[in-house]
N, C-alpha and C positions, 0 to 999 in steps of 0.2 A: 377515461383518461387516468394513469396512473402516475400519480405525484411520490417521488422517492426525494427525500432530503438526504445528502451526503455530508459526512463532516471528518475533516481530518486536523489531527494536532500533534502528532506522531512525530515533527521534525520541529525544525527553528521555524514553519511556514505556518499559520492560522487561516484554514481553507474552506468554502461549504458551496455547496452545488446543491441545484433543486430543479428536479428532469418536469419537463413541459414535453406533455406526448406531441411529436410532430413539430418542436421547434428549439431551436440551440436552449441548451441550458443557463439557468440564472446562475453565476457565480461571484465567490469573491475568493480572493488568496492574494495574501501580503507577509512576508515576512515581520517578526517580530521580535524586538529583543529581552521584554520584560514577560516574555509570555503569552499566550493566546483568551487566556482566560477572561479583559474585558471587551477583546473583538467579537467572539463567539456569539452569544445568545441577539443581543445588537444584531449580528448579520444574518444571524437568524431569520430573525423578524422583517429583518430587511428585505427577504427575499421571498418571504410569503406576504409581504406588502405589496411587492414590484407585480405576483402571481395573482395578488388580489383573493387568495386562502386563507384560512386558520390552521395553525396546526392539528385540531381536529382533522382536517380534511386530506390529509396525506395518509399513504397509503403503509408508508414502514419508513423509517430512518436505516441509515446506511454508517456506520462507524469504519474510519481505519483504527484496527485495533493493535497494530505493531506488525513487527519487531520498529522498535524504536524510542524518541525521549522518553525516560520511565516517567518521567512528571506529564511530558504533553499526552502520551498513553493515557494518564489516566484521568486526565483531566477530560479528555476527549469522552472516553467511557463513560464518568460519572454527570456528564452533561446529558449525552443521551439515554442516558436511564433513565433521570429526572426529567425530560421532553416525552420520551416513550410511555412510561410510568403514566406520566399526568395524562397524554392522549389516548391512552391503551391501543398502543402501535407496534407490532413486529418489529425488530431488528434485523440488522444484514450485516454481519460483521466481515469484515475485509480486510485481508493480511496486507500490510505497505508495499511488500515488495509486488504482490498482483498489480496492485491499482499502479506499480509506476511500469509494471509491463503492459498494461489495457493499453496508457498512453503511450509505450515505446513505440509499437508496432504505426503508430498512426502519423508519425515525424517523417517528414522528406526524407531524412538521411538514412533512415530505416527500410523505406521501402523502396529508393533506390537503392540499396545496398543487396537485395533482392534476397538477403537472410533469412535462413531456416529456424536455424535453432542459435540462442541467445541466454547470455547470461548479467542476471541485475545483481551488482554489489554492492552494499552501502555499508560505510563506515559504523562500527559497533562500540568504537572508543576501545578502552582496554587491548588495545594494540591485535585486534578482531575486527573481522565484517559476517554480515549475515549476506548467503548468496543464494541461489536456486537458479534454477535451470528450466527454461523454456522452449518449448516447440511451435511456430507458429505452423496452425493446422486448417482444416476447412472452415472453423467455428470461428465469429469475429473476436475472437479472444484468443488467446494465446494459452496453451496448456504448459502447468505447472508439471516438472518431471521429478516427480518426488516431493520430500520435505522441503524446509528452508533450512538450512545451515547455518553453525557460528563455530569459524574455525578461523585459525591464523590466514594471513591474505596469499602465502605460498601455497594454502592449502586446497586454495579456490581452482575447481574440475573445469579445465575450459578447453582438454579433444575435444575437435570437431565442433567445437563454436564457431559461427559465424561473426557472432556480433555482444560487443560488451558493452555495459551503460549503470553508471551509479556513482554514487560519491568515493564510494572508494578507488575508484580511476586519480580523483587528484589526491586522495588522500595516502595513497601505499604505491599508486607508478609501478615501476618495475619488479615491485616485490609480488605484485599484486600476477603480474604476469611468468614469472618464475615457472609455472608448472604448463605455461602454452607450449606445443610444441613446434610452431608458427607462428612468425609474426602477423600480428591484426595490422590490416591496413588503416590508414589514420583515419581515413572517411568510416570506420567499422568500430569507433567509440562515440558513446552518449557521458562528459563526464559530468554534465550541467543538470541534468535531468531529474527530478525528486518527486516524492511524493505529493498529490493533489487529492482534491477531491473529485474533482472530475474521473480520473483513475478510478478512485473510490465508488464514482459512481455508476461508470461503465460495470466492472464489477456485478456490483448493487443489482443491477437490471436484470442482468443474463442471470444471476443467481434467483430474483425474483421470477421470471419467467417458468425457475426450473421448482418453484416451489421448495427453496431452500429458507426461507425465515423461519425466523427463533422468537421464542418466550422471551424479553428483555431483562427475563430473573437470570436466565442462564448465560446473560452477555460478561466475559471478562478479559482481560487483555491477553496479548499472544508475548510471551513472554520466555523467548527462546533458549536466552541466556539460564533460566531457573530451570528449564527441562533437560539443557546437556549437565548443568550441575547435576540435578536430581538421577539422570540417569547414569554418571559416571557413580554417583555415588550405589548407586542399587550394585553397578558392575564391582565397584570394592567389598560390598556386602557379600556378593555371590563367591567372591576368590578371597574372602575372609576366612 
C-alpha cells in the first residue's frame, strides 16, 4: 500500500489529501483569510489519525510548489521540509497549474464538452496570469504542452483550445480572450475552479509511479515570476 500526503497552500485555499490504495482519498480544503499556517499541521495529523498511520509510515509527501501566493508558496514548502526532514521522506513537488488540470479533466463540464486540448489561467496580480497549455492524451493525466507562462492576459495562446478554466476567467473576461480566434462557448469555461490538493495529489501518484521523487534538500518553490525577470535580464546583458 502506498500512503502519499498532499498539501497545497499556494492560493487563499488551505488543502491536504492522503491517498488510501484502493479507496477515495482522506481530504480537507477550506478557505482562509488569515492564512493556512494554523490549519495545516492540525489537518495533518488529522488525516493520518482518520488512516490510523504515523507519518513515519508514508511513503513521500507531495507539495504544490506554485506559481502562486508568495507567502502560501512558502509556507507550504517550509512545512514540508520540516515533515519530510523529520520522517526522512522523498518529495513530489507539483506545479499548481498541473494539479488544477488533473482535476479539470474529471468535471461533468469537461468531459461532456468532449475537449482535446485546454488552457488553465490564473490571476498573477500585477496586472498578469500564469497560463499553459494542455492536451488531454491516452494517460489519465493530461499533458503539459511546454512551460508555464506569465505574460499580460492579451497575451494568453488559446488557437485551437477547446476549453478554458481559471481565475483569471473572472479576473481579466474579455481581455483575457482578445487573442481567441473564436468564440468559446459558455458551457467551455471552468472560472470557479482552483487549486486542491487532490489535483496535487493525482499528480503526486503518476509521478510516483514514474520514479520521479526528490531529496527534500532539493525541494524549492516554482517561482515564475523571478525566471521571466531573471531571463529578460540575461537577454539585456546579451544586447548590452
Amino acid at each position: 500500500m502506498t500512503y502519499i500526503l498532499a498539501i497545497d497552500t499556494s492560493s487563499a485555499w488551505c488543502s491536504v489529501a492522503l491517498s488510501l490504495d484502493g479507496a477515495t482519498p482522506l481530504a480537507r480544503h477550506q478557505k482562509v483569510s488569515a492564512g493556512a499556517s494554523q490549519l495545516l499541521l492540525p489537518w495533518v495529523q488529522e488525516l493520518l489519525s482518520e488512516a490510523t498511520i504515523e507519518l513515519n509510515d508514508l511513503d513521500a509527501i507531495a507539495i504544490g510548489v506554485g506559481p502562486g501566493a508568495f507567502t502560501g508558496v512558502r509556507l507550504g514548502v517550509a512545512a514540508v521540509q520540516g515533515l519530510a526532514t523529520a520522517a526522512r521522506l522523498p518529495v513530489l513537488p507539483v506545479a499548481s497549474l498541473d494539479a488544477i488540470a488533473s482535476q479539470l479533466i474529471q468535471t461533468p463540464a469537461f468531459v461532456v464538452s468532449g475537449a482535446q486540448s485546454f488552457v488553465i489561467s490564473v490571476d498573477a496580480r500585477m496586472e498578469e496570469v500564469y497560463w499553459a497549455n494542455y492536451r488531454v492524451g491516452t494517460n489519465l493525466l493530461p499533458q503539459r504542452q511546454g512551460d508555464i507562462h506569465l505574460t499580460a492576459p492579451e497575451s494568453v495562446e488559446l488557437k485551437n483550445i477547446d476549453f478554458l478554466a481559471g481565475s483569471a476567467i473572472a479576473e481579466f473576461g474579455d481581455r483575457l480572450l482578445a487573442s481567441n480566434p473564436r468564440p468559446f462557448a459558455s458551457s467551455h469555461f471552468d472560472s470557479t475552479i482552483g487549486v486542491n490538493a487532490l489535483g496535487v495529489l493525482a499528480c503526486a501518484q503518476d509521478m510516483w509511479s514514474k520514479g520521479l521523487q526528490q531529496d527534500v534538500h532539493l525541494l524549492e518553490p516554482l517561482y515564475i515570476r523571478n525566471k521571466v525577470a531573471l531571463t529578460s535580464a540575461e537577454r539585456s546583458l546579451q544586447h548590452g
